[in-house]
N, C-alpha and C positions, 0 to 999 in steps of 0.2 A: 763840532757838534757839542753841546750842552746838555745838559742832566734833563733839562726843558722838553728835550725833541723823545725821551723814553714814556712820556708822559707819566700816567700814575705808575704807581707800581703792581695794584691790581691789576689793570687792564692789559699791561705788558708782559707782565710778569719776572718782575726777578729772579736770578734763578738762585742766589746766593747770595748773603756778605756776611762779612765780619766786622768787627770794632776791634780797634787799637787801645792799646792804653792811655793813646793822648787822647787830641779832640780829632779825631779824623775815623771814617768808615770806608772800605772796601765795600762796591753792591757790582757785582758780575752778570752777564745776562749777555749768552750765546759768546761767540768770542772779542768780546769786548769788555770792559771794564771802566770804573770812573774810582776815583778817590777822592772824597768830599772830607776838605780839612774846616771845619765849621767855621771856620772862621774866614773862607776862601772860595771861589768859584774854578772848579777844575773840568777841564776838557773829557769827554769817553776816547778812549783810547784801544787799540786791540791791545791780548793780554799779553800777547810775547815781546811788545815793545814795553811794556812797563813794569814787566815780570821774564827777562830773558831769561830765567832757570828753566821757566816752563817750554821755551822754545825746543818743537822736536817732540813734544809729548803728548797726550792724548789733552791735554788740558790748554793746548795755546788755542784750541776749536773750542772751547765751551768748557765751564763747571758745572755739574749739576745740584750740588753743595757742599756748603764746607759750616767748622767750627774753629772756635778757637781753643786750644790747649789749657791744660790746666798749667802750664810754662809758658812764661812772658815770650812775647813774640813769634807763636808757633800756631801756624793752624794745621788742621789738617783739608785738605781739596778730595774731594770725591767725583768721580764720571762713570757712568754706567756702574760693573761690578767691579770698578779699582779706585784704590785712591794714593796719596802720598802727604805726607808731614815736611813741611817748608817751614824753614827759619825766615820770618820776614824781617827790614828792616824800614822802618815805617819812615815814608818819606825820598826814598832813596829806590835804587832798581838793584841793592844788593842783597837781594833774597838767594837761601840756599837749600836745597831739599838734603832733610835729614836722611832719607834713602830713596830706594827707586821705586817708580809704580808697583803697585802688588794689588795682588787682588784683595779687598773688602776681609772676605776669610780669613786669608793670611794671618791679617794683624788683629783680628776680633774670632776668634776661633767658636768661642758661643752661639755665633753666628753659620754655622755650617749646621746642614739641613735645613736652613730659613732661607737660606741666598743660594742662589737666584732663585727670584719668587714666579716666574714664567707663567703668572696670574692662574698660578694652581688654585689659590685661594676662591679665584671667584667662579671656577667652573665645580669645585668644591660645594657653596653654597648654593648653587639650581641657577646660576648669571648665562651659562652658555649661549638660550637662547636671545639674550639679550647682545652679545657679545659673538660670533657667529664667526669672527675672526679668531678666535682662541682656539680651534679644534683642528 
């Protein structure tokens, strides 16, 4: 399968990527992945075959976002309310997680009493009845 068969990226919807240093982007979406080296046509692949760190983790089923680090070769992966900080090695399958899943909190502490947001926000602002699932 080819980058061809996800169609746009609107209509699909990405759920993630990053950019490398060099010429090449990570774009993730459900458990699967592609790495487009600009200069090259590459296959989607699942993520645990081309990222075995991840194998075993909440993250070989899906990203739901990631960035990349202010340190060369480091993103961080985010799913639900956890995430983890991965050494990549761009081009290669020997990526290495700087530590173990943790929860969002954990590692962003400013972030506690904002997370999880369990759509407080929008039965907050008069959504409920719009929204009939949230109660």
């Amino acid at each position: 399968m080819t980058l061809n068969h996800w169609g746009s990226f609107g209509a699909y919807g990405i759920n993630c990527s990053f950019e490398t240093e060099g010429k090449e982007v990570y774009l993730f979406k459900g458990n699967k992945y592609v790495r487009i080296d600009y200069d090259s046509k590459q296959p989607i692949r699942k993520i645990k075959r081309g990222f075995p760190v991840l194998k075993g983790t909440i993250f070989e089923d899906g990203i739901d976002g990631c960035f990349t680090s202010h340190k060369e070769n480091q993103v961080y992966l985010f799913k639900g309310e956890n995430y983890v900080l991965m050494n990549f090695s761009p081009g290669t399958k020997d990526h290495t997680l700087v530590d173990v899943v943790k929860p969002i909190v954990d590692g962003w502490s400013s972030l506690r009493g904002i997370l999880p947001l369990d759509n407080k926000g929008l039965i907050e602002f008069g959504y409920e009845d719009e929204f009939p699932f949230l109660h």
